[in-house]
DSSP file (Angstrom, degrees, kcal/mol; ACC not computed):
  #  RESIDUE AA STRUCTURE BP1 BP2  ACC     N-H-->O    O-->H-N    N-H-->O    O-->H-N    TCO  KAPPA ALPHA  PHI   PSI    X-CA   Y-CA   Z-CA
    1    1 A X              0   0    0      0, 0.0     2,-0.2     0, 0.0     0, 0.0   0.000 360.0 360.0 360.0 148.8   10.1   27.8   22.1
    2    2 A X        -     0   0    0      1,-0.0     2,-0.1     2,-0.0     0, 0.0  -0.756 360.0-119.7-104.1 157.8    9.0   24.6   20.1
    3    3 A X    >>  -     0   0    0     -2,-0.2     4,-2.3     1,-0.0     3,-1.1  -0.312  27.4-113.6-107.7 158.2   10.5   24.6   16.7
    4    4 A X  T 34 S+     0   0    0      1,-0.3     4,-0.5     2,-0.2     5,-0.2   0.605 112.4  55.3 -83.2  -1.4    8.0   24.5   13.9
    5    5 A X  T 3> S+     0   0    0      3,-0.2     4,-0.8     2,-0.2    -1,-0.3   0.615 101.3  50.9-115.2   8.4    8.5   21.9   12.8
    6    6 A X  H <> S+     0   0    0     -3,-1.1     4,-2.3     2,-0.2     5,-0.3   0.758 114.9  49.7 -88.2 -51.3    8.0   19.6   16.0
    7    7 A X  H  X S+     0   0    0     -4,-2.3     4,-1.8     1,-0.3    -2,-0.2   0.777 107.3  48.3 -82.1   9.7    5.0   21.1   16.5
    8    8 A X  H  > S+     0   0    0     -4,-0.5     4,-1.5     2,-0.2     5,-0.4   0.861 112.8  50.0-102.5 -57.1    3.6   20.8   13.0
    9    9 A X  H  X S+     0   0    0     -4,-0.8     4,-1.3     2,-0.2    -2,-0.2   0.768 107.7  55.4 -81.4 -21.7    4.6   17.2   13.1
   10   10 A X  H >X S+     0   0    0     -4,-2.3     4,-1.5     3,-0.1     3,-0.8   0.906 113.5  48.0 -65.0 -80.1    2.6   16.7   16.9
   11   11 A X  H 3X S+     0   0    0     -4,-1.8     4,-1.4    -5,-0.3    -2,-0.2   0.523 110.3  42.5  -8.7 -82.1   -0.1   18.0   15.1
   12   12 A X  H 3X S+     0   0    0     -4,-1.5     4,-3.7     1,-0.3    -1,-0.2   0.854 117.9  50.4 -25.2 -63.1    0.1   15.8   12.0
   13   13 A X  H <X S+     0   0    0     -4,-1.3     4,-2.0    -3,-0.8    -1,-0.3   0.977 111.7  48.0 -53.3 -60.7    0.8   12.7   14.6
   14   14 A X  H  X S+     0   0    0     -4,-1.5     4,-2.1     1,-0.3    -1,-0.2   0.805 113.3  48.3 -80.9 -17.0   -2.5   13.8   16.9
   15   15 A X  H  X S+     0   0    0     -4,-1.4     4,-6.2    -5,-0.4    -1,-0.3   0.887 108.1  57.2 -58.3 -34.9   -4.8   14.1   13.6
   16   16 A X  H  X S+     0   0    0     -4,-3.7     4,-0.9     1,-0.2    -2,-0.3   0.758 107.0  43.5 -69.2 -31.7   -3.5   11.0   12.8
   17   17 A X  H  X S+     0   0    0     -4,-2.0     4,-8.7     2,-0.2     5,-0.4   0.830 117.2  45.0 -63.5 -49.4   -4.6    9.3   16.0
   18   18 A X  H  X>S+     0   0    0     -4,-2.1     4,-3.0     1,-0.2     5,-1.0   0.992 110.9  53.7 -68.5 -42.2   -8.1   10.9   16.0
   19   19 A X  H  X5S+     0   0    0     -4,-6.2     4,-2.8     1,-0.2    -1,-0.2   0.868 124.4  28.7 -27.5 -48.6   -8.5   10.1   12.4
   20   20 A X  H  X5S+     0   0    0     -4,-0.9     4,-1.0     1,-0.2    -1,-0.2   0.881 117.6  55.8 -57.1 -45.9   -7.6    6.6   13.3
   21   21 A X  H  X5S+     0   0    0     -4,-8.7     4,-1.9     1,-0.2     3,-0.3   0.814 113.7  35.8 -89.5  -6.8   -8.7    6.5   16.3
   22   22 A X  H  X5S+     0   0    0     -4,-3.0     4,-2.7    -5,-0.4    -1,-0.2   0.791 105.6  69.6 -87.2 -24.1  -12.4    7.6   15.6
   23   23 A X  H  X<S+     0   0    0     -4,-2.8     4,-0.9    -5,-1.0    -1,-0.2   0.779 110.2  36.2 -45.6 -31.8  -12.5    5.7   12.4
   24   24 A X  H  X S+     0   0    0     -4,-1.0     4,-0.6    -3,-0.3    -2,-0.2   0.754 112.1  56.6 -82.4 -34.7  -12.4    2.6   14.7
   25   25 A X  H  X S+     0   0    0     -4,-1.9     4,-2.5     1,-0.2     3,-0.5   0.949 112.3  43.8 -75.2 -51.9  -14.5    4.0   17.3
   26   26 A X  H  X S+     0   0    0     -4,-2.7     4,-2.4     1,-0.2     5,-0.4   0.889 116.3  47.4 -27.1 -65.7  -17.3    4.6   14.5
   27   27 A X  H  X S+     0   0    0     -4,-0.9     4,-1.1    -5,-0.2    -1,-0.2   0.807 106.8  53.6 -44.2 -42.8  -16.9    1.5   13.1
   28   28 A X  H  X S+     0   0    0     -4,-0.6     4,-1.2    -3,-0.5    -1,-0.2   0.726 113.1  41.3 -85.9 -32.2  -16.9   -0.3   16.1
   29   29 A X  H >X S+     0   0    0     -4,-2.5     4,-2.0     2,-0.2     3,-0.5   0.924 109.3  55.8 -82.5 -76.0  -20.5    1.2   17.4
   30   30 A X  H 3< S+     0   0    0     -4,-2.4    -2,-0.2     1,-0.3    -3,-0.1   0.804 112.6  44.3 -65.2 -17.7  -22.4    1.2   14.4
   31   31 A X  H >X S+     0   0    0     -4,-1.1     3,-1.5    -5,-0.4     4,-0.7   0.986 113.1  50.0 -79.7 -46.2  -21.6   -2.6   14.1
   32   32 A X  H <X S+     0   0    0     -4,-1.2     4,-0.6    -3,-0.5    -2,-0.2   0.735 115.1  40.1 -52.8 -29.2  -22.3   -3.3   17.5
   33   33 A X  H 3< S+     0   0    0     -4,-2.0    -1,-0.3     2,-0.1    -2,-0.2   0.259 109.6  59.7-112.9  22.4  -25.6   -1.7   17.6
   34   34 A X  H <4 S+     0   0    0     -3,-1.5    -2,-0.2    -5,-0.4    -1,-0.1   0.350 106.5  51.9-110.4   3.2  -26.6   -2.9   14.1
   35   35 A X  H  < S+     0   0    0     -4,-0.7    -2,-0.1    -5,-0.1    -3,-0.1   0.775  97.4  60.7 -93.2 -11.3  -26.1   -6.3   15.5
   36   36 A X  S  < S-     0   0    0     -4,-0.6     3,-0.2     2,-0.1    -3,-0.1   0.719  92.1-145.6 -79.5 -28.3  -28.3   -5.9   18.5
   37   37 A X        +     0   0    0      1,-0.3     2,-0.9     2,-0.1    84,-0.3   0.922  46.9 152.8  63.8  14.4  -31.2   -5.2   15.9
   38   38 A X     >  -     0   0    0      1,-0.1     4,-4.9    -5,-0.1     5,-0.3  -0.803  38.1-158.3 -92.5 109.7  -32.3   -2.7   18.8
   39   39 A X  H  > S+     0   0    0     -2,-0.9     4,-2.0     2,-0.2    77,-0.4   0.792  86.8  54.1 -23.7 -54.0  -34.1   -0.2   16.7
   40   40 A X  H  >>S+     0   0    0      2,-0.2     4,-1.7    75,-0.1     5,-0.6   0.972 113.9  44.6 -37.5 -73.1  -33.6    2.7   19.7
   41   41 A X  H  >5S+     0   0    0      1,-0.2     4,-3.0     2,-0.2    -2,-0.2   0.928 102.1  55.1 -63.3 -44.1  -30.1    2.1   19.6
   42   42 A X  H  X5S+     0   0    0     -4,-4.9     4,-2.6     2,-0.2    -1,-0.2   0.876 114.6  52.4 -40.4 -40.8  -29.3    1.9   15.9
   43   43 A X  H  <5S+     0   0    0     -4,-2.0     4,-0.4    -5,-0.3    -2,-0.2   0.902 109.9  46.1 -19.4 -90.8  -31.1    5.7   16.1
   44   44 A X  H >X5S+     0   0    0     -4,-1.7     4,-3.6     1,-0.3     3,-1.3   0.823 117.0  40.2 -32.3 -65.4  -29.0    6.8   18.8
   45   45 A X  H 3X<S+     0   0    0     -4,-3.0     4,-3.8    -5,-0.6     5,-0.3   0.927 117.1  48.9 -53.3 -60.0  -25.5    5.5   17.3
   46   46 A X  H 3< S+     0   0    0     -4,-2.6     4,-0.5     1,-0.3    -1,-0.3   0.631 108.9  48.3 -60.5 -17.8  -26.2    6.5   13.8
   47   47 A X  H X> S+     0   0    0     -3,-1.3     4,-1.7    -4,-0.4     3,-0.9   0.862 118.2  49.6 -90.3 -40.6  -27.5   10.2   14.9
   48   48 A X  H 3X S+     0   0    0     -4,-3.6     4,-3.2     1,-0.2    -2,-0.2   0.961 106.6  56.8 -30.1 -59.2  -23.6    9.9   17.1
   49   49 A X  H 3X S+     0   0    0     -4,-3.8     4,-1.5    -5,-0.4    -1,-0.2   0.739 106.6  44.8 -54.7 -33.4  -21.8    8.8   14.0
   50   50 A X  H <> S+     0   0    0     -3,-0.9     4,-1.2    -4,-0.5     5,-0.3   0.834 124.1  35.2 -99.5 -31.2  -22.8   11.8   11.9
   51   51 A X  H  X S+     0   0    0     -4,-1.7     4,-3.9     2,-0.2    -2,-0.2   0.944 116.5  50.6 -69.0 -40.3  -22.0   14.1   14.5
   52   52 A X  H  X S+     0   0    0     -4,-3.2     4,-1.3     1,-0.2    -2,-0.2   0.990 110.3  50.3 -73.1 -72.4  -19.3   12.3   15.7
   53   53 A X  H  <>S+     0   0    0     -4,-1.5     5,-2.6     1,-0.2    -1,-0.2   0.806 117.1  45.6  -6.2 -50.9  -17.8   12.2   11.8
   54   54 A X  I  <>S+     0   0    0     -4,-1.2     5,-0.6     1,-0.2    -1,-0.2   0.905 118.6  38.2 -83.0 -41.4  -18.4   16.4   11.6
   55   55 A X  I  <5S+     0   0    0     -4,-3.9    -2,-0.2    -5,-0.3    -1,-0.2   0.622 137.7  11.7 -94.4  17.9  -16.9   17.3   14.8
   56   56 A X  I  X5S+     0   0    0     -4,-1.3     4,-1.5    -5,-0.1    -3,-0.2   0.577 126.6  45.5-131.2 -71.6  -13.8   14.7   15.0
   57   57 A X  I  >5S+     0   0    0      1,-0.2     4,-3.0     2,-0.2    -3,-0.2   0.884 111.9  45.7 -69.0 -71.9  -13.4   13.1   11.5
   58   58 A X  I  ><S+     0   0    0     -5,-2.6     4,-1.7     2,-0.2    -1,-0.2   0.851 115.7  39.8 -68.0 -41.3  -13.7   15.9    9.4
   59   59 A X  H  ><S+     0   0    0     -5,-0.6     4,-2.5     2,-0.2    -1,-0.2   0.998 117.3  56.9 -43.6 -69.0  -11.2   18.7   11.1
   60   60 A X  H  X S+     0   0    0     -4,-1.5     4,-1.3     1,-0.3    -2,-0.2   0.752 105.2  42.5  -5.1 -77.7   -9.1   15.8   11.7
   61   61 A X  H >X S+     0   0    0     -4,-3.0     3,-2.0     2,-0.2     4,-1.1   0.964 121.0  44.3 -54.2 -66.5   -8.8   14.7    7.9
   62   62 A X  H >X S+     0   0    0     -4,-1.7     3,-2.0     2,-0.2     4,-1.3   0.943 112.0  56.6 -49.1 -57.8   -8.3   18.9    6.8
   63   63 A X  H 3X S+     0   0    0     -4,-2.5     4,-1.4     1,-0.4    -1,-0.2   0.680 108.0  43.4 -86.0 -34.5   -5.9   19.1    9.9
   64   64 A X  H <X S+     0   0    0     -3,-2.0     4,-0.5    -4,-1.3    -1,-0.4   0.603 113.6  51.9-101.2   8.8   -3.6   16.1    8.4
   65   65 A X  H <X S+     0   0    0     -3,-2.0     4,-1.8    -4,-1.1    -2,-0.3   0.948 115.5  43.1 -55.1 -64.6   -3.7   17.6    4.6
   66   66 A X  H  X S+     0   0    0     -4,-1.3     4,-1.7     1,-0.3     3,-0.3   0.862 119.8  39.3 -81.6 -55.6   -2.5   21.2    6.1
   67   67 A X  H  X S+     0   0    0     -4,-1.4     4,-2.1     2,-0.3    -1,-0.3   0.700 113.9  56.9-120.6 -39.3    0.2   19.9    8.4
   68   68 A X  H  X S+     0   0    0     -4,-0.5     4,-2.8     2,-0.2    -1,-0.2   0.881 112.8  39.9 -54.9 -46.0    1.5   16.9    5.7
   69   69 A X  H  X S+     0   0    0     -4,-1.8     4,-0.7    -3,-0.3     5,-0.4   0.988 116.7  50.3 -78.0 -64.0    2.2   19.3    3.0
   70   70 A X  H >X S+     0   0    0     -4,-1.7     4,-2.5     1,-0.3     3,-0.8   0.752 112.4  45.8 -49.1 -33.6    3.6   21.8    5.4
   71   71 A X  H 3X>S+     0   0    0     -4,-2.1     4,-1.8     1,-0.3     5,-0.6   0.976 109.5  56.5 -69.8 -53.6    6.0   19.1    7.1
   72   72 A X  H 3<5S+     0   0    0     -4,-2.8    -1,-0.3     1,-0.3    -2,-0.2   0.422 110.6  46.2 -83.6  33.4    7.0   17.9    3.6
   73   73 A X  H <<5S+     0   0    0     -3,-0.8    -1,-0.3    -4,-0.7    -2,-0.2   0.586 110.2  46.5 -74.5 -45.7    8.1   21.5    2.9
   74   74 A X  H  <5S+     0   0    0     -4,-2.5    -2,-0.2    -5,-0.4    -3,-0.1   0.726 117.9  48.1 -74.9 -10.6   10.0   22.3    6.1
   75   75 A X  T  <5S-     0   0    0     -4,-1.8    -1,-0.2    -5,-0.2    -3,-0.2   0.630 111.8-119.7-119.3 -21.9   11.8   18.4    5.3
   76   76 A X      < +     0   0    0     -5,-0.6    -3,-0.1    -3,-0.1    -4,-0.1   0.583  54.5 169.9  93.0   4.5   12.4   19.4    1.6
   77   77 A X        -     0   0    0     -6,-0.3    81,-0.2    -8,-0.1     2,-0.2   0.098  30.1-119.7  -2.8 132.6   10.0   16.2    0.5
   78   78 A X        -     0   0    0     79,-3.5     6,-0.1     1,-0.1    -1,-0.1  -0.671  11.7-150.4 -84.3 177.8    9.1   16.1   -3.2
   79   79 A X  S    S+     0   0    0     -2,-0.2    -1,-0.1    79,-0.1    79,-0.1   0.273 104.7  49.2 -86.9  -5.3    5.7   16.2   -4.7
   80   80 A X  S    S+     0   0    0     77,-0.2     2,-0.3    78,-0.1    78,-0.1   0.092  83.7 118.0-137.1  24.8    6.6   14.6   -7.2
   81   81 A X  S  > S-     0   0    0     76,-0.1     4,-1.0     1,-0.1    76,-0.1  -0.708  76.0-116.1 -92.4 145.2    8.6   11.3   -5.2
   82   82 A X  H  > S+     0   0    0     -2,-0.3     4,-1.7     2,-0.2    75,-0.2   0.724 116.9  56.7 -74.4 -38.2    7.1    8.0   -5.9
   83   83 A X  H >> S+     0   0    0     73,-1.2     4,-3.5     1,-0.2     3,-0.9   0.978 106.4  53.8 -74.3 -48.4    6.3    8.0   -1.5
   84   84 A X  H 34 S+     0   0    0      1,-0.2    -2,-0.2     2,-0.2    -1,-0.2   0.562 112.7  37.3 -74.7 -31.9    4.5   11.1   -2.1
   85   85 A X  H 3X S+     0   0    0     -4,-1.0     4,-0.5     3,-0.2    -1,-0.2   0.509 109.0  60.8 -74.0 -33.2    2.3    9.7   -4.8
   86   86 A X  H <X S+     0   0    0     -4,-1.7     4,-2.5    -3,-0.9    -2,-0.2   0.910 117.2  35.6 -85.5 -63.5    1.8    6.1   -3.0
   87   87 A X  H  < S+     0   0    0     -4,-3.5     4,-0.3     2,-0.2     5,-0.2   0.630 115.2  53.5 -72.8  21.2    0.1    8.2    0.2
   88   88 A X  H >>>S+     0   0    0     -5,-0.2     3,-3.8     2,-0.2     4,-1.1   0.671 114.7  48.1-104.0 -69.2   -1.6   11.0   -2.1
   89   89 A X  H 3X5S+     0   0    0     -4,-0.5     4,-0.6     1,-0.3    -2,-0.2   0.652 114.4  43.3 -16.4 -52.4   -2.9    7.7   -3.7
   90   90 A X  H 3X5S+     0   0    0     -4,-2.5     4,-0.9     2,-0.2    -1,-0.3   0.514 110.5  48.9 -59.9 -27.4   -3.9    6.4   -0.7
   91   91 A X  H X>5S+     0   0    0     -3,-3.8     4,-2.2    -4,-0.3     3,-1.1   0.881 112.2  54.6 -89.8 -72.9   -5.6    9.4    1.0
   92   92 A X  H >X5S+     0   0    0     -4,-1.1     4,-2.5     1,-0.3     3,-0.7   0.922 105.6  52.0 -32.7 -51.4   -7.6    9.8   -2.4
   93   93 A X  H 3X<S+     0   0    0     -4,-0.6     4,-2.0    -5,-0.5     3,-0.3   0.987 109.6  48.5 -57.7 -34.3   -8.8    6.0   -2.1
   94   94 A X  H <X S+     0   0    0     -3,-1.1     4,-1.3    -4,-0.9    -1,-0.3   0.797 111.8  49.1 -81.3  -3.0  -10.1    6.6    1.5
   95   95 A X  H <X S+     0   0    0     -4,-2.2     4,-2.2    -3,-0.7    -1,-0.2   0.837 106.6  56.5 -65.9 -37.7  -12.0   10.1    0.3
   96   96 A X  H  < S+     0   0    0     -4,-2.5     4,-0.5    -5,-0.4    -2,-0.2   0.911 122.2  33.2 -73.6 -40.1  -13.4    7.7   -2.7
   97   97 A X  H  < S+     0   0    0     -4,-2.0    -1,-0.3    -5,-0.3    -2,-0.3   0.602 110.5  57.1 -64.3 -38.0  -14.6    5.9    0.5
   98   98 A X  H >X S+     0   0    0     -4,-1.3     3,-2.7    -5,-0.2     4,-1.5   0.975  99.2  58.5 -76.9 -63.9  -15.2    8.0    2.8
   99   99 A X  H 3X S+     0   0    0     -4,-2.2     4,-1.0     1,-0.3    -2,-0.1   0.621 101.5  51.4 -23.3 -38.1  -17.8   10.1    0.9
  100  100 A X  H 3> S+     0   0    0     -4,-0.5     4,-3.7    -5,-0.2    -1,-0.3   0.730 100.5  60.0 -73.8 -22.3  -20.0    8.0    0.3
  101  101 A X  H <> S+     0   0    0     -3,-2.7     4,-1.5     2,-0.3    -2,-0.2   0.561 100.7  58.8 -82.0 -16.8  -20.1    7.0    3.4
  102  102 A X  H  < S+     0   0    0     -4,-1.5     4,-0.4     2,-0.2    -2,-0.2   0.998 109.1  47.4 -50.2 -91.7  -21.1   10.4    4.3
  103  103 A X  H >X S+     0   0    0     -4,-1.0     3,-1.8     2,-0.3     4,-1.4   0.741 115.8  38.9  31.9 -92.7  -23.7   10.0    2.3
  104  104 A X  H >X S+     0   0    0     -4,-3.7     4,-1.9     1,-0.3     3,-1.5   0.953 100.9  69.2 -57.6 -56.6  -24.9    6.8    3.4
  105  105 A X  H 3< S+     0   0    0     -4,-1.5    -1,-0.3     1,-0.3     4,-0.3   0.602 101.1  51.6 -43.6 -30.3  -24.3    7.3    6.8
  106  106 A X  H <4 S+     0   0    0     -3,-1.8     4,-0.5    -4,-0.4    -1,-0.3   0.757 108.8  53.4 -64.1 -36.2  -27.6   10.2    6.6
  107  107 A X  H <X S+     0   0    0     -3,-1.5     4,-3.6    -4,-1.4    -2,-0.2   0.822 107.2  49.8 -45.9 -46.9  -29.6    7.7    5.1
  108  108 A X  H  X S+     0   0    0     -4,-1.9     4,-0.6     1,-0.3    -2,-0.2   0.605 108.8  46.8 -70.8 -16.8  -29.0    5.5    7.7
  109  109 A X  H  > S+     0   0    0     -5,-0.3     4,-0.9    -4,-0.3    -1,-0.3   0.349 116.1  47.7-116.0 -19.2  -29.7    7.7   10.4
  110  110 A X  H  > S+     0   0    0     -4,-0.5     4,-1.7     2,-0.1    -2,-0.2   0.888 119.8  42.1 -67.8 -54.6  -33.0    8.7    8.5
  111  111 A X  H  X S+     0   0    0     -4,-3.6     4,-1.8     2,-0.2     5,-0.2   0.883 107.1  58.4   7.7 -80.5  -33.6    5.0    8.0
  112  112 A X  H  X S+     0   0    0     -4,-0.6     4,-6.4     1,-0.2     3,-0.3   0.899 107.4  48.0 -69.9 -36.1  -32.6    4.3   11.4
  113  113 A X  H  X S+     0   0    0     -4,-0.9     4,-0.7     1,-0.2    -1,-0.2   0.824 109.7  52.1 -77.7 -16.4  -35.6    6.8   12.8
  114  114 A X  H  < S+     0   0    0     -4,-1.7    -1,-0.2     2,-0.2    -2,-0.2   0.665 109.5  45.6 -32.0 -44.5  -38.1    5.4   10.8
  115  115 A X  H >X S+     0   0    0     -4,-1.8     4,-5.5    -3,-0.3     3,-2.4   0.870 114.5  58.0 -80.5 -48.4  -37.2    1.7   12.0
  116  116 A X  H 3< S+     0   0    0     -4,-6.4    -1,-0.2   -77,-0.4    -2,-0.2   0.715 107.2  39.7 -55.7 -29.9  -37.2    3.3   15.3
  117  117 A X  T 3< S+     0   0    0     -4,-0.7    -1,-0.3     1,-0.2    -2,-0.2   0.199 117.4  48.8-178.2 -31.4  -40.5    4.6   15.4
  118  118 A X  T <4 S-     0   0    0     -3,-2.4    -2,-0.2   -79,-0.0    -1,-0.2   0.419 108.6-130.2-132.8 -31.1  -41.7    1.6   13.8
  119  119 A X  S  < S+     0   0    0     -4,-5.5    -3,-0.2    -6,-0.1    -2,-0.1   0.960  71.2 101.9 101.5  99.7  -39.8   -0.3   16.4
  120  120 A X  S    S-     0   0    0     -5,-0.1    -3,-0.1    -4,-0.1    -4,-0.1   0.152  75.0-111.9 121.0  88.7  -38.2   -2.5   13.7
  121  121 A X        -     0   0    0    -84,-0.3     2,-0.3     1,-0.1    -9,-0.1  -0.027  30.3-141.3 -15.1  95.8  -35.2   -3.0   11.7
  122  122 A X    >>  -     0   0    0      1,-0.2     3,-5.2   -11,-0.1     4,-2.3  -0.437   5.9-141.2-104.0 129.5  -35.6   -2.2    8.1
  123  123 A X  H 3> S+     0   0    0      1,-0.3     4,-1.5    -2,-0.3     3,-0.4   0.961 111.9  55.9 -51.4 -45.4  -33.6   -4.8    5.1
  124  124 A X  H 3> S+     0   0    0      1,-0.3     4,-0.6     2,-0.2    -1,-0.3   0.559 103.7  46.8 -81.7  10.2  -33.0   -1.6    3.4
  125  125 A X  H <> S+     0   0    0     -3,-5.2     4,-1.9     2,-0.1    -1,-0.3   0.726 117.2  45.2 -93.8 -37.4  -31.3   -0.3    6.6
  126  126 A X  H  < S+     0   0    0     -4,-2.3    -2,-0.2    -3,-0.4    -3,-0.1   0.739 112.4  50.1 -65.5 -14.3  -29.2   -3.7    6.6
  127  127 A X  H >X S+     0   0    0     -4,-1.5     4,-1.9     2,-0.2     3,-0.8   0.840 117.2  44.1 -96.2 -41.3  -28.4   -3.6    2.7
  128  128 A X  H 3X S+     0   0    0     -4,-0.6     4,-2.3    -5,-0.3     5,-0.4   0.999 108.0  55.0 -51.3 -63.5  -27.2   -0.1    3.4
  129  129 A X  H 3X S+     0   0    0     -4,-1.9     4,-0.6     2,-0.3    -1,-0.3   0.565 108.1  50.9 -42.2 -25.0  -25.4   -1.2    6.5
  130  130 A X  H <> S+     0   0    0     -3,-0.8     4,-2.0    -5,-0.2    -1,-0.3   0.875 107.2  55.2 -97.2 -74.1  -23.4   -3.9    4.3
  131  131 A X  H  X S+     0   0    0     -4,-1.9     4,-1.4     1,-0.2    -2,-0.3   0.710 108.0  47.8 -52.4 -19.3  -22.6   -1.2    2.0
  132  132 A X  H  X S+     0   0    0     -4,-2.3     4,-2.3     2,-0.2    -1,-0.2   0.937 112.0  49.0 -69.1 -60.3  -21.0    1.0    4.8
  133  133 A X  H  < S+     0   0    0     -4,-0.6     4,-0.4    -5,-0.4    -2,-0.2   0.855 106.2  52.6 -36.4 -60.8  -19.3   -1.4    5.9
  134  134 A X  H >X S+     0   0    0     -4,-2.0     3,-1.8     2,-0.2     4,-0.8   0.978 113.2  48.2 -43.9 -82.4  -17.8   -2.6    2.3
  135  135 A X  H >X S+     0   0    0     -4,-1.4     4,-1.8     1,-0.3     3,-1.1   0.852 107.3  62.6 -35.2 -65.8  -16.6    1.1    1.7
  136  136 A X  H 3X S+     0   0    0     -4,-2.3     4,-0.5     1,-0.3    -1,-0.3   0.454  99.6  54.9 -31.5 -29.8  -14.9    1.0    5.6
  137  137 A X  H <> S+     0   0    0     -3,-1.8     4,-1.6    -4,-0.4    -1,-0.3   0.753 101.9  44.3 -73.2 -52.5  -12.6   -1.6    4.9
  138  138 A X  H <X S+     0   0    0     -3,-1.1     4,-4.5    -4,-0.8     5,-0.2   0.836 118.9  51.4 -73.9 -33.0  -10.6   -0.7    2.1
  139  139 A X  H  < S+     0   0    0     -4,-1.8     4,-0.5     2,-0.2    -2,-0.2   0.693 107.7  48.3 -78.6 -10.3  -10.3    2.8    3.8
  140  140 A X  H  X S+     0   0    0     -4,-0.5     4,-0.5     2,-0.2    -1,-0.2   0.596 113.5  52.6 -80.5 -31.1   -9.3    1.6    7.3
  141  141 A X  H >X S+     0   0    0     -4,-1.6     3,-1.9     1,-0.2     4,-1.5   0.956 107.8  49.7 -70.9 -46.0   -6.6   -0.6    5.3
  142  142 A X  H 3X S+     0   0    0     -4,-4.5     4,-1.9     1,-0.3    -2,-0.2   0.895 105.4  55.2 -70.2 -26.3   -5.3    2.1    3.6
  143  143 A X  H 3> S+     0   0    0     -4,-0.5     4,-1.2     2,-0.2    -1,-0.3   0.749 109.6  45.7 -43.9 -31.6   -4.9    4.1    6.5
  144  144 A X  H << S+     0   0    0     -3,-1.9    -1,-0.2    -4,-0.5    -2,-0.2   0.535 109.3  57.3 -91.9  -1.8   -2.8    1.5    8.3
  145  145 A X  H  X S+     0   0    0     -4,-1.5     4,-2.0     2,-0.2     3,-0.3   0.707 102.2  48.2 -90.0 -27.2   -1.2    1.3    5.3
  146  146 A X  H  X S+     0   0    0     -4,-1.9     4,-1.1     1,-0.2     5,-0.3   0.978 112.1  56.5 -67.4 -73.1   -0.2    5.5    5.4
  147  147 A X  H  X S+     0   0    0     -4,-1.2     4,-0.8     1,-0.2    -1,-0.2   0.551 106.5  47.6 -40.6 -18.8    1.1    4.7    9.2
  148  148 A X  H >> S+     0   0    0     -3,-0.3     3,-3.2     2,-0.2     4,-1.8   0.891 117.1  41.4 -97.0 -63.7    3.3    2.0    7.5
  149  149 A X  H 3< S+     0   0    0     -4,-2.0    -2,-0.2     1,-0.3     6,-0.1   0.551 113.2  55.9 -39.2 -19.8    4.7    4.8    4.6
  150  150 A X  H 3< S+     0   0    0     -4,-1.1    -1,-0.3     2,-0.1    -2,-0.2   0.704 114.8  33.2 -95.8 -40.6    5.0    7.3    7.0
  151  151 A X  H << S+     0   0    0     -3,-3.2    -2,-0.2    -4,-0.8    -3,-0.1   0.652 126.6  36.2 -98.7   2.3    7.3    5.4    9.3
  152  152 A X  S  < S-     0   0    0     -4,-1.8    -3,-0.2    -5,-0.0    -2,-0.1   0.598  79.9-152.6-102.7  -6.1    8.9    3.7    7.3
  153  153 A X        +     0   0    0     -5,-0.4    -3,-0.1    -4,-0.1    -4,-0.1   0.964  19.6 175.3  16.9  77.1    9.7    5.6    4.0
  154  154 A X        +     0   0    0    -71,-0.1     2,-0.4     2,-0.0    -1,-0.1   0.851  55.0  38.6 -84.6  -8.8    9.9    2.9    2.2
  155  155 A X  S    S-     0   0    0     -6,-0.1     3,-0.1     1,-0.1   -74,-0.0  -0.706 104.2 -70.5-106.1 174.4   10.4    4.9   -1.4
  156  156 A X        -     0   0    0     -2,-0.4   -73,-1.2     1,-0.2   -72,-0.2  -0.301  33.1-160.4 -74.7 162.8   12.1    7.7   -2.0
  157  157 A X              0   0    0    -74,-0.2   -79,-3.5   -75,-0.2   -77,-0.2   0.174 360.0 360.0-138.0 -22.0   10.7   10.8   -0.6
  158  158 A X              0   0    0    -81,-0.2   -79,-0.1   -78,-0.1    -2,-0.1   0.606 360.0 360.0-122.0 360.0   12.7   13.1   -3.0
């Protein structure tokens, strides 16, 4: 029998990948097909992104909340430790980030079937598309920046 607290902490670990690893993947399409300036494709990705975002992203995200507090119960963690405060900090900035990007990311994908349709790239889908971007950045750093706090503990934890 796996111990609860291995398997709570594979959990944690395998949110932590998709978060990551679909944060990248996201990123990494909607830039690539907003650089082709193929109308079609920008559709296509952006109608992905928002799916991809509910059925990966969003569990994901709940999955390492539930499984973080529970590990730093079973490990006797504080709430109230300076480490515990530097990733609560952190998580909160990529939320401040991520929402909106929610947000935009439906625009963009309303946007983006318009342009299609119209067979033509729209500036306000590219001034949006800049803003996505902007937001994406600070929240991808602070994420590699939880992977650092998280293997390193570099403040006190109690």
């Amino acid at each position: 029998m796996i111990e609860p607290y291995f398997f709570a902490k594979l959990i944690h670990i395998l949110a932590a990948v998709v978060v990551t690893g679909t944060g990248a993947g996201i990123a990494f399409f909607m830039f690539m097909a907003n650089r082709s300036n193929n109308p079609q494709a920008i559709y296509i990705t952006t109608k992905l992104v928002v799916l991809g975002d509910w059925l990966f992203t969003t569990p994901a995200v709940i999955t390492q909340v539930v499984s973080g507090m529970y590990l730093m119960h079973l490990l006797g963690y504080s709430f109230d430790s300076d480490w515990f405060y530097a990733v609560a900090g952190l998580f909160i900035l990529i939320g401040l980030c991520w929402l909106p990007v929610l947000k935009i990311q439906y625009r963009l994908r309303d946007l983006a079937q318009l342009d299609a349709n119209k067979n033509q790239v729209s500036k306000e889908f590219k001034s949006l598309m800049r803003t996505w971007t902007l937001l994406g950045i600070p929240a991808f750093a602070a994420i590699l920046i939880i992977f650092w706090l998280m293997v390193f503990k570099p403040l006190s934890v109690v």
